[in-house]
N, C-alpha and C positions, 0 to 999 in steps of 0.2 A: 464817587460812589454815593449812593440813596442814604440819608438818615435812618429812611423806616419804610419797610415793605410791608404792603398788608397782603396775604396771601388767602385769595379767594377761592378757597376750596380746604378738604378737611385729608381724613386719611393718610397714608402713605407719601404722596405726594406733597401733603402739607409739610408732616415730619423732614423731607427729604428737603423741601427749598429751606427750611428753620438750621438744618445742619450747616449749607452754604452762607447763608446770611451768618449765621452766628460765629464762623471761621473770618468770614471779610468783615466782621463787625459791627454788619449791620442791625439796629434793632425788626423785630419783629412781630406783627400785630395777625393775630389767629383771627377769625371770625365761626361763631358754631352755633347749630339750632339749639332746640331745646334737648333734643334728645342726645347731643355731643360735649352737653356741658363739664363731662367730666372725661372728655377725649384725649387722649396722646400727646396730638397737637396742641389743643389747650395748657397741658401742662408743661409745655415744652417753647413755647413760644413766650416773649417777654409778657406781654400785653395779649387780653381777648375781648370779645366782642361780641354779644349774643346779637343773634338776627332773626327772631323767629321760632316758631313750631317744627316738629319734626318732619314732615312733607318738604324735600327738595322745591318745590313752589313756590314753599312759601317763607324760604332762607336761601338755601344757596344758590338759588336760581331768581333772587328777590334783586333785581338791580339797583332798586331805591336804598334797601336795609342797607345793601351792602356799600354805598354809596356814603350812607350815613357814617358806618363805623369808617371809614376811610379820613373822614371830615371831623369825628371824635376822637380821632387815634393820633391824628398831624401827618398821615403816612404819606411820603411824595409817591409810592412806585405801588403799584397793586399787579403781583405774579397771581396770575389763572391759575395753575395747574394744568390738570388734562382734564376733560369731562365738564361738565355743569358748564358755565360761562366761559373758559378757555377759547371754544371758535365764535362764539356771540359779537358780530360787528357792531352791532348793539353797544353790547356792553364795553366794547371797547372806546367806543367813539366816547360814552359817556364818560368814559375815566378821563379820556383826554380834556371835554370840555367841561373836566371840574380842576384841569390843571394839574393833574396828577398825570407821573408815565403809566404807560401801560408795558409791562412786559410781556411784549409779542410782536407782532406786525401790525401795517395800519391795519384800519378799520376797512376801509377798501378794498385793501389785500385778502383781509377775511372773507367779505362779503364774494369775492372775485373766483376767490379758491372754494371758498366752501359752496358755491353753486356747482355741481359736477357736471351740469349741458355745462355751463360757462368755464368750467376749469380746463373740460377737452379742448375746446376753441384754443384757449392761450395757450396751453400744449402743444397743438398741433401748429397754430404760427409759430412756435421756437423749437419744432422741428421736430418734438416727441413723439416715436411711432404712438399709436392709438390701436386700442379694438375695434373694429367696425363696430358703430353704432348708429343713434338718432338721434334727433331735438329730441326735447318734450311733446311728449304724446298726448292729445284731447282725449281718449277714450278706447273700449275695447276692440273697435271696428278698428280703427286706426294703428291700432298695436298688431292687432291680427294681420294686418297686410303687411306692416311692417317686418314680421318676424319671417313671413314667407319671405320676403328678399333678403334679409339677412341668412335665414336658416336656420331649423333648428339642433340643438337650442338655445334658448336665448337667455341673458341675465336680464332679469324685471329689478332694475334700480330705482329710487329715490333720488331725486337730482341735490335735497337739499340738507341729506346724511347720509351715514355711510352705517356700518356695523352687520351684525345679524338680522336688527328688523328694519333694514333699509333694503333689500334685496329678498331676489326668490328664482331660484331656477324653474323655467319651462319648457319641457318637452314635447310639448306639442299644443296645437290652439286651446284644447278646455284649459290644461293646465296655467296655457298664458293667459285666458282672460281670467280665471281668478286670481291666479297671482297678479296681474293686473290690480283690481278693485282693492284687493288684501294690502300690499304695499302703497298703494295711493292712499286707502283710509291709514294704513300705520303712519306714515309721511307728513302727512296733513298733524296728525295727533301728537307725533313725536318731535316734529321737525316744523312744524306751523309753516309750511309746503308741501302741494300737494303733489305738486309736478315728478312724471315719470318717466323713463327712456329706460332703450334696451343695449345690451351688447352682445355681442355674440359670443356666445358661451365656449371657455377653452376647456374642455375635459383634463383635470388632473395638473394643471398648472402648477408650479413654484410661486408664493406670494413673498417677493424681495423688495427690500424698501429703501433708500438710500438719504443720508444724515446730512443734512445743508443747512448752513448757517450763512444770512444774508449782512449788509452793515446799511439795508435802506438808504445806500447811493450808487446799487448798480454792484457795486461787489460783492463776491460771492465764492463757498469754498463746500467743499463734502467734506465731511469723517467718514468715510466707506462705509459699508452696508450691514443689514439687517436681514437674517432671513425666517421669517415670520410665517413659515409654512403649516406648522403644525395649529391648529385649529379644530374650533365645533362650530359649528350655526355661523361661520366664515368670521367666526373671533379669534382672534389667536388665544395661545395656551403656552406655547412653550417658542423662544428666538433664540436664535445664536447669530454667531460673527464671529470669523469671516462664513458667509456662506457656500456651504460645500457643493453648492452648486455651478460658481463661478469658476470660470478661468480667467487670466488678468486680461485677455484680449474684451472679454465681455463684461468685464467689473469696469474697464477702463470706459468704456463706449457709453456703461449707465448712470456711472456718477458726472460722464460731463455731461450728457445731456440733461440729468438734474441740477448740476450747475449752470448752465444753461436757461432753462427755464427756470430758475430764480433769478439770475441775473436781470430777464424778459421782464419782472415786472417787479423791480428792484424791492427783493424780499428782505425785512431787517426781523431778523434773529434764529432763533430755531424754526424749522422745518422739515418735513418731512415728504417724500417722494416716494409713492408706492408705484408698484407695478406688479404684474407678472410677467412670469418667464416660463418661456414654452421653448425647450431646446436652446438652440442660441440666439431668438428674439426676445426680447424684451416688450412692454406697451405699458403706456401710461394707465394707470389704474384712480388715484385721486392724489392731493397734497392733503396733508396735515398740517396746519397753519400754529400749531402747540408744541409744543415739548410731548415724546411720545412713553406711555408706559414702560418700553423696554429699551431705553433710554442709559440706563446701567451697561446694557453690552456694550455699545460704545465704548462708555468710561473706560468699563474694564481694559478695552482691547487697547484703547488711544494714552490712556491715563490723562485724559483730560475732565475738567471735571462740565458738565454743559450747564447747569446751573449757573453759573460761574459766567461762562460764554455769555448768556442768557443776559444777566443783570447788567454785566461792563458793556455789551452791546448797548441795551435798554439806555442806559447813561450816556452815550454817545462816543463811547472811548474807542468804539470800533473794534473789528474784528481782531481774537488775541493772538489770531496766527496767521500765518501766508499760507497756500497752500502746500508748499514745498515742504513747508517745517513738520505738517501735519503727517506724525506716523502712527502702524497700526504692529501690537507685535502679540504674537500669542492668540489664545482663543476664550470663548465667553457664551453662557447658557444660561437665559434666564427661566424659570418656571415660574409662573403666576398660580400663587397658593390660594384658592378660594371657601368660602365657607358653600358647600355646595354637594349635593349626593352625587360620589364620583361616577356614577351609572346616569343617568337621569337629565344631569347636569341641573339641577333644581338648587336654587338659594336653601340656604341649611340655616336660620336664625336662632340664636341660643346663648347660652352663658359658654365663655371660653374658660371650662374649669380646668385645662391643663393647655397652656401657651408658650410650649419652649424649644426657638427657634436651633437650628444644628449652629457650628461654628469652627472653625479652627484654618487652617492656609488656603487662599483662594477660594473662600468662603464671606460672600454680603449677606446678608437682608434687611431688606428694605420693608420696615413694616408701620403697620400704624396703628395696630393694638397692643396689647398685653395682657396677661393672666387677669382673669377676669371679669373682664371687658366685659358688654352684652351686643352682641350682633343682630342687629335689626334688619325689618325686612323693608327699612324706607331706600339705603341706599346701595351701591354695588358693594359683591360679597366678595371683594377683592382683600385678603387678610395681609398678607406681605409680598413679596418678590423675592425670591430666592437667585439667587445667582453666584454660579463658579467660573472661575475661569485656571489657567492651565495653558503651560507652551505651546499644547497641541491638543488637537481634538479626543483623541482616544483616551488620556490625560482627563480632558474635561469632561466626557462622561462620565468616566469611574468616578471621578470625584462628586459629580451631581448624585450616584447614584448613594454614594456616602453620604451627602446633605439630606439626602431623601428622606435616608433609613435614620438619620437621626435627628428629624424633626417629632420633633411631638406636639400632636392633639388632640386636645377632647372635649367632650362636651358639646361639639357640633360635630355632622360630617362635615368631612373636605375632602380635595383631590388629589394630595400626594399619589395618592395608587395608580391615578393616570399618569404622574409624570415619571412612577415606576416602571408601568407598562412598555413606557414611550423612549426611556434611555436604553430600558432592556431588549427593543425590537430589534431584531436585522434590520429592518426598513430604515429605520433611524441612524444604526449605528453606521451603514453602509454610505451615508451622504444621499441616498437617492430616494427620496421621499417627495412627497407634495400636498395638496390642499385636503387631503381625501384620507390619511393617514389614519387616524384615530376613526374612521369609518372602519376600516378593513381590522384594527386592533381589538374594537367591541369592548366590552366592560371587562 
């Protein structure tokens, strides 16, 4: 196992790898801007390491800085997190060629996975059904023919991110040559690619995602599934597992073909495999070459811890389980607590004068402030993770809706009230929901 892991990234996720390390032992080196100097993480981690001004630019997104403290700290192993440098091949390459692990996949693997023209190709050689789509697309003229052979409508993607402002639905030619220009210039700005392509738009889809853990010589296993359906601006908001969408005949069919396509291009550590599901087909949607925010259901369901996974992989100790061994019992719901107007969905930045999370049986959270705190409007207004779990699903909503009612805050909005809305729905409670939910629910 690693002496010293420097963990490149802050928040929630900082706190969460500091917990792992400090259980195996390992020591722990923070890094933080200006503006996080007096962060969670910071205090929570052995050793810190400033990097910079408050702008993600110009620290957590700084490869140099962070290179530095890595080389001031003695750390052999630098864990990403999720966000900022996590899929950066870049960045990864560079930790290797300072002789430090990187805990993830190669640099290759990233570069491979996170191009989405290039991610379908190696999908589709290792058998993954796909949405009809295209290459990369030159221009408006070129998209506009394209979409009349596919049909509309069509999904205007980013080849070289994913999230809300990687995408744009269009219903017809105006709509697709702006969304066209609109996601090519976000693309270019966000993702420094400007390259675009389309799919063929599934109306009302299930977004399911399935947990694989690679040992980067060809072996490869799932922790079963995520269902990630509940979303705005095609983020998610609220996951569980198992998902109540699945039957085993169809849970079976999409964790091997996830294992599968890791195997295809022999993936070493956590990853992720999205798709959607329309009925009883599934298609490949993108991988996630990181450890993913809702990451927790998992745990909860497996009792495994992936952190954990994560590190002893990175080390070379190989994977900690067979697939046989891997079981899944009971049920898990995570809600992502944001600093944010629950209508609006707007960042809410402010002093957290009342920060106190619920707690008590089958009750996590996972956070990365505290009372006090001041939330800014340089990085994501992701406050904590809440998460219940419960033998069964009916179980685990009552219980979420208990965590709900007894979280408190103030000082900012936030959106507990949507994940009020959302446990309280029929739509939700019935298992039969999809991408479009929290549309039909309104404020």
């Amino acid at each position: 196992m690693f002496g010293a892991v420097l963990i490149a990234n802050r928040g929630e996720i900082a706190c969460r790898v500091i917990r792992t390390c400090r259980r195996l032992g390992v020591r722990t080196v923070a890094v933080h801007s200006e503006a996080d100097a007096g962060a969670l993480h910071v205090e929570l981690a052995d050793e810190a390491h400033p990097i910079g001004p408050a702008p993600a630019s110009q620290s957590y997104l700084d490869i140099d800085a962070i290179l530095g403290a890595v080389r001031s700290s003695g750390a052999d192993a630098v864990h990403p997190g999720y966000g900022f440098l996590s899929e950066s091949a870049r960045f990864a390459e560079a930790v290797r060629d300072a002789g430090v692990r990187f805990v993830g996949p190669a640099p290759e693997t990233i570069s491979d996975m996170g191009d989405k023209v290039r991610a379908r190709e190696i999908a589709r050689r290792a058998g993954f059904p796909l949405v009809e789509g295209t290459p990369a697309l030159g221009d408006g003229d070129e998209a506009a023919a394209a979409a009349t052979e596919l049909g509309y409508p069509v999904l205007v993607k980013a080849s070289g991110g994913g999230g809300g402002i990687g995408m744009s639905v269009a219903r017809d030619e105006s709509e697709l040559r702006r969304a066209f220009d609109a996601v090519r210039s976000r693309a270019d700005r966000f993702f420094g690619n400007p390259d675009v392509y389309l799919e063929r738009y599934l109306d009302r889809p299930r977004h399911v995602e399935i947990q694989v853990f690679g040992d980067g010589r060809g072996g490869a296993v799932h922790l079963f599934e995520r269902d990630c359906s509940v979303q705005r601006r095609h983020q998610k908001v609220v996951e569980e597992g198992p998902s109540p969408a699945l039957d085993e005949g169809l849970r079976e069919r999409m964790t091997q073909a996830a294992v599968d396509l890791a195997r295809s291009v022999s993936y070493e550590g956590a990853g992720t495999v999205e798709c959607l599901v329309s009925g009883r087909d599934f298609y490949f949607l993108e991988m996630n070459t990181r450890l993913q925010v809702e990451h927790p259901v998992t745990e909860e369901t497996t009792g495994e811890d992936l952190v954990e996974w994560q590190l002893r992989v990175a080390a070379g100790e190989g994977l900690p389980k067979e697939q046989d061994d891997i079981t899944r019992a009971g049920h898990a719901i995570e809600m992502r607590v944001y600093a944010e107007d629950p209508v609006r969905f707007l960042p809410s930045p402010g002093t957290l004068e009342i920060f106190d999370p619920a707690a008590g049986a089958g009750v996590r959270v996972d956070a990365g402030v505290r009372q006090g705190d001041e939330v800014t409007m340089h990085y994501d207004p992701l406050l904590a993770k809440l998460v219940v779990s419960a033998p069964d699903r009916d179980v685990c909503i009552g219980r979420g809706l208990d965590a709900v009612g007894g979280f408190r805050i103030a000082g900012i909005k936030h959106n507990l009230p949507v994940h009020e809305r959302v446990l309280r729905s029929e739509e939700f409670r019935s298992g039969r929901y999809d991408t479009t939910i929290l549309d039909r629910l309104g404020s």
